[in-house]
C-alpha positions in Angstrom: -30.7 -90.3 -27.9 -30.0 -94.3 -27.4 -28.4 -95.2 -23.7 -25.2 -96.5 -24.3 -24.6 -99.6 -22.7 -22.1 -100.5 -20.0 -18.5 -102.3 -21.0 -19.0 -106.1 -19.2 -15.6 -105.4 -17.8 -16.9 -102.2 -16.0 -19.9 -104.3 -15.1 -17.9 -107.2 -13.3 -15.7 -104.1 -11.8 -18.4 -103.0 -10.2 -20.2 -105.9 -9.2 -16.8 -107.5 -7.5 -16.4 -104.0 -6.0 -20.3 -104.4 -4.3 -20.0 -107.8 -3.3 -16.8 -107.6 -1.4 -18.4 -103.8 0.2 -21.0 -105.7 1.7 -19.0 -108.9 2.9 -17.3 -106.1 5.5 -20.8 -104.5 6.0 -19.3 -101.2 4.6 -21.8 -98.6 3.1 -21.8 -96.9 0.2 -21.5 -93.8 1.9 -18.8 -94.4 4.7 -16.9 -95.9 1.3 -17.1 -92.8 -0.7 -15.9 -90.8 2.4 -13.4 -93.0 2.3 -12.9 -92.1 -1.2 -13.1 -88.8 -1.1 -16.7 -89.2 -3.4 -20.0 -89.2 -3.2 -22.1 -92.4 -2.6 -24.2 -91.6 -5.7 -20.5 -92.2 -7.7 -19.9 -95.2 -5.9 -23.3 -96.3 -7.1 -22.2 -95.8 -10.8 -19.4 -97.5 -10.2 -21.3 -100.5 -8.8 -23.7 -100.4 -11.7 -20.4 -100.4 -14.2 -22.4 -97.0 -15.0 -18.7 -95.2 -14.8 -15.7 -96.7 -15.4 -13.0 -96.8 -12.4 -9.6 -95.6 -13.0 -6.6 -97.5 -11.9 -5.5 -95.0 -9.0 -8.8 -95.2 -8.1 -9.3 -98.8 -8.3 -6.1 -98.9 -6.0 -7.0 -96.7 -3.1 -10.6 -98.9 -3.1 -8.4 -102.1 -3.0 -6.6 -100.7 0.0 -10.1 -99.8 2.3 -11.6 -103.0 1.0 -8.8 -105.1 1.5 -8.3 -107.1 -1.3 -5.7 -107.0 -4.3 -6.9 -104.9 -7.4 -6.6 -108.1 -8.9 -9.5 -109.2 -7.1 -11.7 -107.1 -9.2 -11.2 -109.2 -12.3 -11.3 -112.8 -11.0 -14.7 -113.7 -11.6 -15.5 -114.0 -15.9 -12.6 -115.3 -17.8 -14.6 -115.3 -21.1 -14.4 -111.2 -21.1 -10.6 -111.5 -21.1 -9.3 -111.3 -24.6 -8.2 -114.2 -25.9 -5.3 -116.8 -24.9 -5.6 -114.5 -21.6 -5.7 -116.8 -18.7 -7.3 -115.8 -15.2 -6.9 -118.5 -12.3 -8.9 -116.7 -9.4 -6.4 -117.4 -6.2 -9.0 -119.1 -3.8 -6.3 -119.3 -1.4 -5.6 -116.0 -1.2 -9.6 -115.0 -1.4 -10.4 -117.8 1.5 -7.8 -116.4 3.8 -9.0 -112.8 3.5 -12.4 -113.4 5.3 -12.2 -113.6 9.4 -13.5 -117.3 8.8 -10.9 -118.5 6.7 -8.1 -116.7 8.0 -9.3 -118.2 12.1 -9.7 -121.9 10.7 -6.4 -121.6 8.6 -4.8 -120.3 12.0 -6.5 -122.9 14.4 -5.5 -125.7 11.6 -2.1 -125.1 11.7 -2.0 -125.7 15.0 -3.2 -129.3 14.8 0.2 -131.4 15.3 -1.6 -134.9 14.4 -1.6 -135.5 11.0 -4.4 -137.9 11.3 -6.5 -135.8 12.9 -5.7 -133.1 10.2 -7.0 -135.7 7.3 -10.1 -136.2 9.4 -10.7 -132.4 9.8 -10.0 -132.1 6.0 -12.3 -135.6 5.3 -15.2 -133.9 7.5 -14.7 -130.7 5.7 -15.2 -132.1 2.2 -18.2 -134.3 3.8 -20.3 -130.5 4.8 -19.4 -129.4 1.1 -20.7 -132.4 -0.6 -17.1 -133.1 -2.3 -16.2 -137.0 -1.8 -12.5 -137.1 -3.0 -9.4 -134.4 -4.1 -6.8 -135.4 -6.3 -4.3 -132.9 -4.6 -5.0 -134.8 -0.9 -2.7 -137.7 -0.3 -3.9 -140.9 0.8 -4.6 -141.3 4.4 -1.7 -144.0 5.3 -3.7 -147.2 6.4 -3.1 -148.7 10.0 -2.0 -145.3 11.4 -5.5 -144.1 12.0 -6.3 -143.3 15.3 -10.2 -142.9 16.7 -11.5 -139.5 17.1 
């Protein structure tokens, strides 16, 4: 009898739902307690083996914290299509510790040069020169850091 392969959308499910397990350290096992399941079914669902169901996929959001939405951000070319996916990289930054403390300790900058600077310095670590979406820096306003 031939294996039948996984569906690629049960395959990104699950590999979404395994990446974002072990960005909160959780293990398979404390998640399928969790769950109410065993840790050999999470397994098959991180291997796209089985196919979540939407209650399911719901109650896993919850303990993992994300929206179920989350689970489908990643490969626009298995939507069907005309079906258009724009991952929320807002909402996904501000969910880790990391981005949710900078966003916090940003906001309480009041000097809006020294915000540009932060931003400037920011884009210099990730190798990005210039954003369309950032305003000029206002020339003659600058002040030393």
């Amino acid at each position: 009898m031939e294996q039948r392969k996984p569906n690629p959308i049960d395959v990104l499910v699950g590999s979404r739902l395994r990446m974002r397990r072990l960005m909160l350290g959780l293990s398979q096992e404390k998640l399928g307690e969790r769950l109410g399941i065993t840790f050999q079914q999470v397994q098959k669902y991180e291997k796209g083996t089985n196919r979540v169901g939407a209650s399911r996929l719901v109650a896993i959001s919850g303990i993992l914290n994300v929206a179920p939405s989350f689970f489908f951000q990643d490969d626009s070319k298995l939507l069907p299509e005309g079906v258009v996916n724009e991952p929320d990289e807002i909402a996904s930054f501000l969910k880790t510790s990391e981005g949710f403390a900078l966003n916090r300790a940003f906001a309480k900058i009041q000097d809006p040069v020294l915000r540009r600077k932060i931003v400037a310095l920011a884009k210099a670590l990730a190798g990005q020169t210039e954003d369309p979406d950032m305003p000029a820096p206002e020339r003659g306003n600058e002040q030393r850091i």
